[in-house]
Structures are given as C-alpha cells and as structure tokens.
DSSP file (Angstrom, degrees, kcal/mol; ACC not computed):
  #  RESIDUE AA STRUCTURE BP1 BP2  ACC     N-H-->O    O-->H-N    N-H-->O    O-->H-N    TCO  KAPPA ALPHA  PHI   PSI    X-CA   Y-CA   Z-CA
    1    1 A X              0   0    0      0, 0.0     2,-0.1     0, 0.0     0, 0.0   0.000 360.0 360.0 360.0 136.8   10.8  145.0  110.7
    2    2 A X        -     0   0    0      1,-0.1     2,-0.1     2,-0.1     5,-0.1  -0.345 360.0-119.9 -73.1 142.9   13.3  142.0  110.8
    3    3 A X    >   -     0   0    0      1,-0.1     3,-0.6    -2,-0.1     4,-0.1  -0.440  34.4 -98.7 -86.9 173.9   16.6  142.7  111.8
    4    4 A X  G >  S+     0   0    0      1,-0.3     3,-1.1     2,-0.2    -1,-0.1   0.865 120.1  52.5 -60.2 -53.1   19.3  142.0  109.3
    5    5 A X  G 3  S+     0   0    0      1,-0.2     4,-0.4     3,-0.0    -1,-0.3   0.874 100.1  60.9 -67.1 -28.5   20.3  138.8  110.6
    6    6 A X  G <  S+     0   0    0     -3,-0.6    -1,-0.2     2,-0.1    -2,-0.2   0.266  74.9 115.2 -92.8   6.4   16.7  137.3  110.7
    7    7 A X  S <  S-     0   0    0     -3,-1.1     2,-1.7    -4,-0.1    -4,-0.0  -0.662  89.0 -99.8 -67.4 142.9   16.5  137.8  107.0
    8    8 A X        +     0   0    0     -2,-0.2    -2,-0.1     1,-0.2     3,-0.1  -0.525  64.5 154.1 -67.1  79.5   16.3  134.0  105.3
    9    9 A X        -     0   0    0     -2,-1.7     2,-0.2    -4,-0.4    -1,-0.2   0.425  54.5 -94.6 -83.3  18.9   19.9  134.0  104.4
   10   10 A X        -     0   0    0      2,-0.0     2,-0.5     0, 0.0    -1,-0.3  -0.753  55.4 -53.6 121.6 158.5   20.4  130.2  104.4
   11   11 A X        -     0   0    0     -2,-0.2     2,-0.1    -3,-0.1    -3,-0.0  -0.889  65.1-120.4 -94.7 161.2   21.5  127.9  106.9
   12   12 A X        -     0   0    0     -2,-0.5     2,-0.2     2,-0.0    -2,-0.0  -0.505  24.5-117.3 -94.2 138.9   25.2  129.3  108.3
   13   13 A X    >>  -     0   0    0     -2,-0.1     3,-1.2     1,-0.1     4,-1.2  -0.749  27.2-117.3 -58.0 136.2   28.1  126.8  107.7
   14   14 A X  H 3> S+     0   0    0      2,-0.3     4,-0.7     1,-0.2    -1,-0.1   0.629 118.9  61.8 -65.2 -21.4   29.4  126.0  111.3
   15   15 A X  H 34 S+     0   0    0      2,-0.2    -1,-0.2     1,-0.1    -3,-0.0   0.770 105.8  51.6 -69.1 -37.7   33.0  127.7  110.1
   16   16 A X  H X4 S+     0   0    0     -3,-1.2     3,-0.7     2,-0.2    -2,-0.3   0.898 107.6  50.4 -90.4 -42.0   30.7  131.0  109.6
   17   17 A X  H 3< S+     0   0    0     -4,-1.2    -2,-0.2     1,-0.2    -1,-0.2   0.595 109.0  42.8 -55.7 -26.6   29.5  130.8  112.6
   18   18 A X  T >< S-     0   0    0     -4,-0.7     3,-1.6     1,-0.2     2,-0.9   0.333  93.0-175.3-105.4   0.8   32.7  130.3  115.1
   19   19 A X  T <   -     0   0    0     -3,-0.7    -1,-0.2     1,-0.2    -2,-0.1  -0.063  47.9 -16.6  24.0 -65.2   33.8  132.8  112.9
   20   20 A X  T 3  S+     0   0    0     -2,-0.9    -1,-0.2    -3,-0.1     2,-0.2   0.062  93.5 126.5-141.9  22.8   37.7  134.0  113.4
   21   21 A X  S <  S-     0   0    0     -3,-1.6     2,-0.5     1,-0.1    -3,-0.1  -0.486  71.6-110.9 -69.1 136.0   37.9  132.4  116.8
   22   22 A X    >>  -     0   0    0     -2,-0.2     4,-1.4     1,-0.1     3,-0.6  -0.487  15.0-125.8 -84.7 148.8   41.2  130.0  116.5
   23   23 A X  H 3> S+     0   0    0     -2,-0.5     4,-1.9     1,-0.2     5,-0.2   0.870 106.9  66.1 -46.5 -31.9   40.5  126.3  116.6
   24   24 A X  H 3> S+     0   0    0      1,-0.2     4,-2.9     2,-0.2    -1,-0.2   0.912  97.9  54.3 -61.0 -48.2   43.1  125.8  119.6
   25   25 A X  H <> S+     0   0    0     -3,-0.6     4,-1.8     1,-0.2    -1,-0.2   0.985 110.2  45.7 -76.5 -34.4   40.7  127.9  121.9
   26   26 A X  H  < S+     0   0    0     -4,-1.4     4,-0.4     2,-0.2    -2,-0.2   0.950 114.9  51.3 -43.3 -55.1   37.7  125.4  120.9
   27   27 A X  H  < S+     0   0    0     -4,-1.9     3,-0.4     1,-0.2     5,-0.3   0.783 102.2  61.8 -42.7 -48.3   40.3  122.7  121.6
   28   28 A X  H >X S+     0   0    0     -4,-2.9     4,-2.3     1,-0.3     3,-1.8   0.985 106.5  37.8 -60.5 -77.8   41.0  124.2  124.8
   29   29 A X  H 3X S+     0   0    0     -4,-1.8     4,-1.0     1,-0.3    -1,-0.3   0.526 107.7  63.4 -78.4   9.7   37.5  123.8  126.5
   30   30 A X  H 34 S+     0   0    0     -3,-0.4    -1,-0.3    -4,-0.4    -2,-0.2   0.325 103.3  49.4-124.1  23.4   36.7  120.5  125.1
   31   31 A X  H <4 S+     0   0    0     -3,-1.8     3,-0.4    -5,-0.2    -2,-0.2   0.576 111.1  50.5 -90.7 -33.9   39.5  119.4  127.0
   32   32 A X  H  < S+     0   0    0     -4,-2.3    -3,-0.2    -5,-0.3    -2,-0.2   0.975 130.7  16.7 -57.2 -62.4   38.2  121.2  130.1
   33   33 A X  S >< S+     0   0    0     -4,-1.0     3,-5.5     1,-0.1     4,-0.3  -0.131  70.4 162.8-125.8  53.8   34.8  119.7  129.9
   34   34 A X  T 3  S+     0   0    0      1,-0.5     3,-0.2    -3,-0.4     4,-0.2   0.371  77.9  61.9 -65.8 -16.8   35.1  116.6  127.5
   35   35 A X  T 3  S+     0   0    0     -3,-0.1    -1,-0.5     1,-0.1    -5,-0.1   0.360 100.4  50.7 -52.1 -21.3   31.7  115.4  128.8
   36   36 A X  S X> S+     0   0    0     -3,-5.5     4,-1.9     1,-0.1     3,-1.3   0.298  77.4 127.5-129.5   0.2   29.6  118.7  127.5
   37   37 A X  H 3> S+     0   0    0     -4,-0.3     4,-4.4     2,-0.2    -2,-0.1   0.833  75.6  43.4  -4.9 -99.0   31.2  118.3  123.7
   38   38 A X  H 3> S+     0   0    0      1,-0.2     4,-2.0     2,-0.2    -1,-0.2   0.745 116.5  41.3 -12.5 -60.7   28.2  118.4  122.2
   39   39 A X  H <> S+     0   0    0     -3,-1.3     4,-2.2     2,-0.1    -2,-0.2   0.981 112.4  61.4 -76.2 -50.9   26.5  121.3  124.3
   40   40 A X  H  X>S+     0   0    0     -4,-1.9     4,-2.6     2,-0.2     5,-0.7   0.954 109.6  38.1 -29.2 -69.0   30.0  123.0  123.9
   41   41 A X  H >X5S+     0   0    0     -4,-4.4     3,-3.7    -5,-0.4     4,-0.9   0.602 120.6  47.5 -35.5 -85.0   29.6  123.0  119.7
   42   42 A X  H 3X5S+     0   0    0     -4,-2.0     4,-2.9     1,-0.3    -2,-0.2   0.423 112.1  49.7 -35.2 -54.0   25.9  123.8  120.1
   43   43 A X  H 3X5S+     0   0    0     -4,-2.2     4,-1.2     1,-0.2    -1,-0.3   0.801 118.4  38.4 -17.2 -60.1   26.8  126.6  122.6
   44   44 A X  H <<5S+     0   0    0     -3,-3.7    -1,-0.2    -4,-2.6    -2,-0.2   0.699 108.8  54.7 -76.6 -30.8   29.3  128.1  120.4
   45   45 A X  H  <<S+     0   0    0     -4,-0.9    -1,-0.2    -5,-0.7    -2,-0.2   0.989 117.8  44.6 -77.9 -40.6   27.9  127.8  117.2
   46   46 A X  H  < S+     0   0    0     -4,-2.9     2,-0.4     1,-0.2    -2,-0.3   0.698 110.2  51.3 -15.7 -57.9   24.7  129.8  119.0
   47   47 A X    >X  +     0   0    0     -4,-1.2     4,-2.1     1,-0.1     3,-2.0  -0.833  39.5 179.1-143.7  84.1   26.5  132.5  120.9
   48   48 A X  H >> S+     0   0    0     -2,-0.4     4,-3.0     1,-0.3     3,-0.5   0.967  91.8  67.3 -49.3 -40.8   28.9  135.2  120.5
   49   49 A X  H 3> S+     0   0    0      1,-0.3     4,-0.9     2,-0.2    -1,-0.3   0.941 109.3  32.2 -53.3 -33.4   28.7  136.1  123.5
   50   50 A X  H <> S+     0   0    0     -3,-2.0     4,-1.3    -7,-0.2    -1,-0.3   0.579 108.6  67.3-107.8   6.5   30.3  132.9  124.7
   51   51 A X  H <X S+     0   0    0     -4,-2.1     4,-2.8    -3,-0.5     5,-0.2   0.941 107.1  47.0 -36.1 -77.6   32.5  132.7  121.5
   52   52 A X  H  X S+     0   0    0     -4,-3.0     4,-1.5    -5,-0.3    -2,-0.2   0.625 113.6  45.5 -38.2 -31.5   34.0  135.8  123.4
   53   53 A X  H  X S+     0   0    0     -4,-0.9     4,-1.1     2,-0.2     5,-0.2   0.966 115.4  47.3 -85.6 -63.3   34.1  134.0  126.8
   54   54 A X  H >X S+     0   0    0     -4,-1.3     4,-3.6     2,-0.2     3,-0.6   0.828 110.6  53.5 -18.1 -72.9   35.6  131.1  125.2
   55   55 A X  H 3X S+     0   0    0     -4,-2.8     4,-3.2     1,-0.2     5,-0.5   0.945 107.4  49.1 -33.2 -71.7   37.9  133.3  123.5
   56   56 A X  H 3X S+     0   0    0     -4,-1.5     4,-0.5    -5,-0.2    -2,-0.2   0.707 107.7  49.7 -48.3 -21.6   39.1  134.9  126.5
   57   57 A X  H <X S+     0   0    0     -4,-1.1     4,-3.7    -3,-0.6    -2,-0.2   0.851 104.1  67.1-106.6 -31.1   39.8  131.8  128.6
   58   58 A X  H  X S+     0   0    0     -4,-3.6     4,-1.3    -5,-0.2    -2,-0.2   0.949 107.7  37.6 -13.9 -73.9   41.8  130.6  125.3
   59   59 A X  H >X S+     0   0    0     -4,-3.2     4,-2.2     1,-0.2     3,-1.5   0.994 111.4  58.5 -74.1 -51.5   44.6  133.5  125.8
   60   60 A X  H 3X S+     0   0    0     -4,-0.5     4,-3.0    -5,-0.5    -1,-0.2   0.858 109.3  44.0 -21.2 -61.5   44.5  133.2  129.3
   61   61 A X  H 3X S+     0   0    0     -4,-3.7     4,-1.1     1,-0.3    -1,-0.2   0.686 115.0  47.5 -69.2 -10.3   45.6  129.6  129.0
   62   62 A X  H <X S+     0   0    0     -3,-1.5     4,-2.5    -4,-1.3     6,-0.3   0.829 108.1  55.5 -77.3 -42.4   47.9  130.2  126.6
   63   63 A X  H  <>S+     0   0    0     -4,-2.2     5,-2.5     1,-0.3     4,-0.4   0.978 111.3  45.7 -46.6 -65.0   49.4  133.0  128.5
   64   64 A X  H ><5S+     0   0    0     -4,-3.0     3,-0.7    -5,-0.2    -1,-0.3   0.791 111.0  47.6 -81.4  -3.1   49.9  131.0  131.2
   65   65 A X  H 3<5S+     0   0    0     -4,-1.1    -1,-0.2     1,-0.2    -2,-0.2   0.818 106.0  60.0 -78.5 -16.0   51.4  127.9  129.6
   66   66 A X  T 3<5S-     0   0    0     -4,-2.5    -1,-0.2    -3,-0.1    -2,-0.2   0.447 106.4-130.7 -76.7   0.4   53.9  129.9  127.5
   67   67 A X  T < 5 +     0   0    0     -3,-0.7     2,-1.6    -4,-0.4    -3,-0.2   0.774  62.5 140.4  78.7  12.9   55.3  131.2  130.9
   68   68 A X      < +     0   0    0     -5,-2.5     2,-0.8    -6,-0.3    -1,-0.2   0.276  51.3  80.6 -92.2  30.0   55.0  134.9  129.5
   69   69 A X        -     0   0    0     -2,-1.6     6,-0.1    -6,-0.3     5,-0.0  -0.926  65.3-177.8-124.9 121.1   53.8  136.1  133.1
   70   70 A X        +     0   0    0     -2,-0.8    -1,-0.2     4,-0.0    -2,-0.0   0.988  53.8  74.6 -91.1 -49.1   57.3  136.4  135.1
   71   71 A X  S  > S-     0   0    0      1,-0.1     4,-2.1     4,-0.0     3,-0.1  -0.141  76.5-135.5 -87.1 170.4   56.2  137.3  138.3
   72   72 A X  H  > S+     0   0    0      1,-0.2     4,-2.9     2,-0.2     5,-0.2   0.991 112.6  52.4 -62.6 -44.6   54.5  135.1  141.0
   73   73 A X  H  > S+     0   0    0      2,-0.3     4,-0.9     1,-0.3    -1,-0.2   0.775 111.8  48.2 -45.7 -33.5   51.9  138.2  141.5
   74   74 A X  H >> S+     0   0    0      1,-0.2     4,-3.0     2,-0.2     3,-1.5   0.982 109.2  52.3 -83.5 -53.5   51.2  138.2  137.6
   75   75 A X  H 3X S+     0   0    0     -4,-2.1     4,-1.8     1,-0.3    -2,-0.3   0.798 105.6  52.4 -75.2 -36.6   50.7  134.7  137.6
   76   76 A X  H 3X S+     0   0    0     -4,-2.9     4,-1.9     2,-0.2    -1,-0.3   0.681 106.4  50.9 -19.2 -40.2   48.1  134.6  140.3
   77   77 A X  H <X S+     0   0    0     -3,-1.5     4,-1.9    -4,-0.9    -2,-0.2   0.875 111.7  51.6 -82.9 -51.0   46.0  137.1  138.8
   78   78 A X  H  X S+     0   0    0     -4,-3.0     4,-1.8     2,-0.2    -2,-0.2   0.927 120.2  42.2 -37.3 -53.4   46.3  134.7  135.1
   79   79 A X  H  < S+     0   0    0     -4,-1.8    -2,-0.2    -5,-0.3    -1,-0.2   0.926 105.9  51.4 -54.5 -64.7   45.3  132.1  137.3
   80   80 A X  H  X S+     0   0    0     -4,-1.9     4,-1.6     2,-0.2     3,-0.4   0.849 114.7  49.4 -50.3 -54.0   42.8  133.5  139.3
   81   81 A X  H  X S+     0   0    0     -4,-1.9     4,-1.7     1,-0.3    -2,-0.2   0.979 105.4  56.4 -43.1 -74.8   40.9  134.8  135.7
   82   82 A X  H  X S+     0   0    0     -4,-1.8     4,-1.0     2,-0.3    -1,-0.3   0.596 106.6  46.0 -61.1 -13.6   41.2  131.6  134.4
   83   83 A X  H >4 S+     0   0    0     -3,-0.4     3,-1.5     2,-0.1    -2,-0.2   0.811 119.9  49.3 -67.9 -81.6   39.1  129.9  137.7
   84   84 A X  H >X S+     0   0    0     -4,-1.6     4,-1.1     1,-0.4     3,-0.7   0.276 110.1  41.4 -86.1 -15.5   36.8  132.8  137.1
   85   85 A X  H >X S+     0   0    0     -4,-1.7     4,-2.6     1,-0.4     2,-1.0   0.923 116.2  53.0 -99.6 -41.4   36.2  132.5  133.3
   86   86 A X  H << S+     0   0    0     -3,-1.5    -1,-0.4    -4,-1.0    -2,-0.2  -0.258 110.8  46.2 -65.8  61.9   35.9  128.3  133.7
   87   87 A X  H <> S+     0   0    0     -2,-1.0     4,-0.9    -3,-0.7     5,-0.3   0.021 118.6  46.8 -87.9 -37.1   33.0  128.9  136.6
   88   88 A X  H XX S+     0   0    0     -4,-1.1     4,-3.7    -3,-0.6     3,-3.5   0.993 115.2  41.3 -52.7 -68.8   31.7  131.5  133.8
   89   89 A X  H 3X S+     0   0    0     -4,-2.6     4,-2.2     1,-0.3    -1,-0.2   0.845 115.4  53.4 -46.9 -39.5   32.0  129.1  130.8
   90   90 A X  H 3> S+     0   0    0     -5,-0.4     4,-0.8     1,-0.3    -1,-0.3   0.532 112.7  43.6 -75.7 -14.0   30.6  126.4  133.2
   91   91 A X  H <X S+     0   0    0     -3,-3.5     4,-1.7    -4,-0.9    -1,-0.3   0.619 105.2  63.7 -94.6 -37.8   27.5  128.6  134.1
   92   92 A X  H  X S+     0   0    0     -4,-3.7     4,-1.9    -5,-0.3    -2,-0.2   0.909 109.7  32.9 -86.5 -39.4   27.1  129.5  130.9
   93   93 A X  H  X>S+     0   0    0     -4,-2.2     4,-2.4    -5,-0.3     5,-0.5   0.971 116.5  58.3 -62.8 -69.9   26.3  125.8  129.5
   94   94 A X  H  <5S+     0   0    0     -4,-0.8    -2,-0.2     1,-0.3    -1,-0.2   0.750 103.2  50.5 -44.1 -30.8   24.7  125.0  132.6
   95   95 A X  H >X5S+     0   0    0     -4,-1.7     4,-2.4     2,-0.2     3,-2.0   0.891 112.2  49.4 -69.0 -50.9   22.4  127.7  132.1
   96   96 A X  H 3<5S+     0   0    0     -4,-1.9    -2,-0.2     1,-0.3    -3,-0.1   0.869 105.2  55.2 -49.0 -32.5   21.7  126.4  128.2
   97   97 A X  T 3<5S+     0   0    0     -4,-2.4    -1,-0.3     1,-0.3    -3,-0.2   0.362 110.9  45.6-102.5  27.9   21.0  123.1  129.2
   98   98 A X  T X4<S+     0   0    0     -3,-2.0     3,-1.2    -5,-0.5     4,-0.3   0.567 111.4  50.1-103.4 -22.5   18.3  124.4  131.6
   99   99 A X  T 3< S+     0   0    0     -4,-2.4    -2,-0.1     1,-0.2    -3,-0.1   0.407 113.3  49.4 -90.4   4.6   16.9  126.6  129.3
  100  100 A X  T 3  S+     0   0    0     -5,-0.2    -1,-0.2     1,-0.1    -3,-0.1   0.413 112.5  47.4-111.4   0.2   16.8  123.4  126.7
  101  101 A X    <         0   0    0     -3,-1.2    -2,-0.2     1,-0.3    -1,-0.1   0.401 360.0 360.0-132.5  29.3   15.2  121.2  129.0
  102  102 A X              0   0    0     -4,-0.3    -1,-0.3     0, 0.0    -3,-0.1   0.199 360.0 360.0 -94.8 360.0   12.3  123.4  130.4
C-alpha cells in the first residue's frame, strides 16, 4: 500500500515544497556555495532532511551576525556549529551529486 505522499497528488509548487523555511536561510547557503545553486534548489526542493540542516545553519548565522552571543566561550561554540553544519551541508550535496552521477 502507497504511503500517503506517493499518492498522484500533482506536481508540488517549489513554494510547497521549501515549505515555511524563511527565504533568508536559502539566501544564506547560496552565498556559501554560489557555485552548487542549482544542486542547492534541487537538494532542497528534494529533502527535508536538509531543509532542516539548512535551517539550522540559517539561525546559527544569524545568531552570530546579530552579536546576540556575548561571551567569547558562546561565540566559539556558534562558530564551531556553524564549521560543523557547512562540512554537513557540503557532504550532503556532495553526496547527491554522487548518487546522481552513478
């Protein structure tokens, strides 16, 4: 039996798909990796899971450009996340476009 989603609803609007993610955090990584645009959409419009990732390295970067982390300790740890989610995000395409080109 077909799971809900794999009923023929249509094709999804790309708006339905990125769902309530803000445009800024999209903005965000295709300033980071302005070279992978493309696989970036495609990625996204794919994958909640990396909607989520995406999401997550969004507030980071916002966190830390608004200053809201006062101490140096706090702001290390913002920092440190924010390597760790771009090697993720960066893994996570690199992984797609080996699994597109197999």
């Amino acid at each position: 039996m077909p799971d809900h989603d794999d009923i023929n609803e249509g094709p999804m609007r790309e708006s339905d798909r990125l769902g309530s993610m803000p445009k800024r955090y999209v903005a965000i990584v295709h300033t980071l990796f302005p070279h992978m645009r493309s696989v970036l959409d495609r990625v996204l419009a794919e994958s909640e899971a990396f909607r989520d990732l995406v999401e997550e390295y969004g507030v980071c970067t916002e966190v830390l450009e608004r200053q809201q982390v006062r101490t140096e300790p706090q702001a290390r740890e913002y920092a440190a996340l924010r390597l760790r989610l771009e090697s993720e995000i960066l893994q996570y395409l690199s992984d797609y476009v080996d699994s597109r080109d197999t």
